[in-house]
C-alpha positions, 0 to 999 in steps of 0.5 A, spaced: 878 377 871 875 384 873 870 386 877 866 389 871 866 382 868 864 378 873 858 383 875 856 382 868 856 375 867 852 376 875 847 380 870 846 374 866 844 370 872 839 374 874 837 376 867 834 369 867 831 368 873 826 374 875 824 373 879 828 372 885 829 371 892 836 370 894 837 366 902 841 372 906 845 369 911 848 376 913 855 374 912 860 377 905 857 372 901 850 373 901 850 380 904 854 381 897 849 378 892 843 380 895 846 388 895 848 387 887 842 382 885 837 388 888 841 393 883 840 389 878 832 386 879 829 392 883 823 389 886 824 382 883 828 379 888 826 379 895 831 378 901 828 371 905 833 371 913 831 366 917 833 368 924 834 363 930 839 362 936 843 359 931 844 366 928 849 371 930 844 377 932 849 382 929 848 378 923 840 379 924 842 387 925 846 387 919 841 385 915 836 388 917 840 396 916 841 394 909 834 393 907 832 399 910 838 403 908 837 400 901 830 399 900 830 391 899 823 387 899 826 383 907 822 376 910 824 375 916 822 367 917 823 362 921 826 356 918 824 351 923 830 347 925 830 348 932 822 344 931 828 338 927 830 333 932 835 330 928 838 337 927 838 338 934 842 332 936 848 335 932 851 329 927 856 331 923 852 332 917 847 337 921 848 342 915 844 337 911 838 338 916 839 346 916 838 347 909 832 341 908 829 346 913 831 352 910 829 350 903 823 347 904 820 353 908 822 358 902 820 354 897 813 353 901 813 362 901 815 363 895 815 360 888 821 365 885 828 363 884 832 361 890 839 363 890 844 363 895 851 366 895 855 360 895 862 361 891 867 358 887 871 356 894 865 352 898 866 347 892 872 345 895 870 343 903 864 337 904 858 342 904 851 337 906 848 343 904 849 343 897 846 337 897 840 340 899 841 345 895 841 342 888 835 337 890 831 344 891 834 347 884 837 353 889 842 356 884 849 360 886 851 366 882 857 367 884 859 359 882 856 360 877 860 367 875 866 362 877 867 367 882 872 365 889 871 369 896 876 374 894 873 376 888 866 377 891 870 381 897 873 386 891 867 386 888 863 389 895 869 393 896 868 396 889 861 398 891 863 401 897 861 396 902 867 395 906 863 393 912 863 387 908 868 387 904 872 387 911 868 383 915 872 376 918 868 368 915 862 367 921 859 360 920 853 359 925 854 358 931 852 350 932 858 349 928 862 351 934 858 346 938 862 339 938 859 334 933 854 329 938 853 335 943 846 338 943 845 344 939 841 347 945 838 355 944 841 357 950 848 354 950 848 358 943 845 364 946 852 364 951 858 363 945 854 369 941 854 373 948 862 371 949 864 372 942 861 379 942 865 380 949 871 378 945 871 382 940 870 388 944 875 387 949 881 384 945 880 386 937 881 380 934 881 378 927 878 371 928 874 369 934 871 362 935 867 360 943 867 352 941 864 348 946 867 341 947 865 335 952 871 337 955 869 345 956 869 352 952 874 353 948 876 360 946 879 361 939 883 366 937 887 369 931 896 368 934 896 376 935 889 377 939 892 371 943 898 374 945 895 380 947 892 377 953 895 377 959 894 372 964 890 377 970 886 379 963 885 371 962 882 369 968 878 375 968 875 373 962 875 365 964 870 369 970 865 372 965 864 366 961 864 361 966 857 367 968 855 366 961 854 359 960 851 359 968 857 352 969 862 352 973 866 349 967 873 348 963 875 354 960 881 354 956 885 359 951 888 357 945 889 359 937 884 359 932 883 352 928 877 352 923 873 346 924 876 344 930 869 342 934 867 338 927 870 330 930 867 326 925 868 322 918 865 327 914 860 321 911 858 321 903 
């Protein structure tokens, strides 16, 4: 199916639902929704980011350019996740806790139609978080446009947006925090810093700071890795043992997705 075709059958969705508030994360997803859903509804939908640790401060950025460059109506909130302690005592379901708190504040703020950029693709992997949203009546235009992730790639890349069309999947950054170790603002704080280092230092593809039991694991994509020499090794092993302030294990290895989520995935 064509860009076009999918873009009106997103008109449909927003058609019947004005208004509108859509969750923007400042990933592709969202970013891509809440750009067409604005061209489409104007000032019917509002743009509700909830920043904390757990974003990338990029990602707060990006947002925040967009809606000015684009005159979206932008709320930053905070959702309240860092008050929830069974949030932060990071079990494996911690998305549920996430988005019961996101929704709920949102819902608190607005009584516009809720939509997250949730696409075809997330159906397929265990997502709490959709639980969630269903309890609260969040609707997914991409799915429901049947829409995977690289269809709303092509469909950014056909409104010139190929910052995002381009941009490498960035989960929050408690997901790099092993399942059962405490999700700490000060611990996040430092995986944003060392994955902003590393972007800067090696280009990489993909770049993942996970924090184990064990250490700090640096992920990154087979060409990245193989560009790192080992005196460049251990300068970097120095600068991120600074960033998380311990004198801790620091080990380099390839990216493997999900690889600091330990537990069954519980139904």
């Amino acid at each position: 199916m064509q860009t076009a075709d999918f873009l009106a059958r997103l008109h449909g969705v927003f058609d019947s639902a004005r208004p509108a508030a859509v969750a923007v994360s400042g990933g592709v997803d969202s970013m891509t929704l809440a750009y067409v859903a604005h061209r489409a509804m104007g000032g019917d939908v509002t743009m509700f980011h909830a920043s904390s640790p757990a974003v990338p401060q990029a990602a707060t950025t990006r947002i925040r350019d967009y809606a000015l460059r684009h005159g979206w109506l932008l709320r930053i909130v905070d959702a309240g996740e860092f008050s929830d302690e069974q949030y932060l005592s990071n079990p494996s379901n911690r998305c549920f806790f996430c988005k019961s708190n996101l929704y709920g504040t949102l819902a608190g703020l607005t009584e516009a139609q809720l939509f997250s950029g949730t696409n075809m693709d997330d159906l397929g992997d265990w997502r709490p978080g959709l639980k969630v949203a269903k309890a609260n009546h969040v609707r997914h235009p991409f799915v429901e446009a049947g829409m995977t992730k690289a269809d709303v790639r092509a469909m950014a890349a056909a409104h010139g947006l190929d910052d995002l069309a381009e941009m490498p999947s960035a989960p929050c950054l408690s997901s790099r925090i092993e399942t059962a170790l405490r999700i700490e603002p000060e611990m996040l704080r430092a995986v944003d810093g060392v994955e902003t280092l590393l972007r800067a230092e090696l280009a990489p593809q993909t770049v993942r700071c996970r924090v184990r039991a064990a250490g700090v694991v640096v992920e990154l994509d087979p060409a990245a890795l193989s560009r790192l020499s080992p005196e460049r090794r251990q300068a970097l092993t120095g600068e991120i043992r600074a960033a998380f302030g311990q004198d801790r294990p620091v080990m380099f290895q390839s990216y493997t997705r999900g690889s600091a989520f330990l537990r069954e995935q519980a139904t």
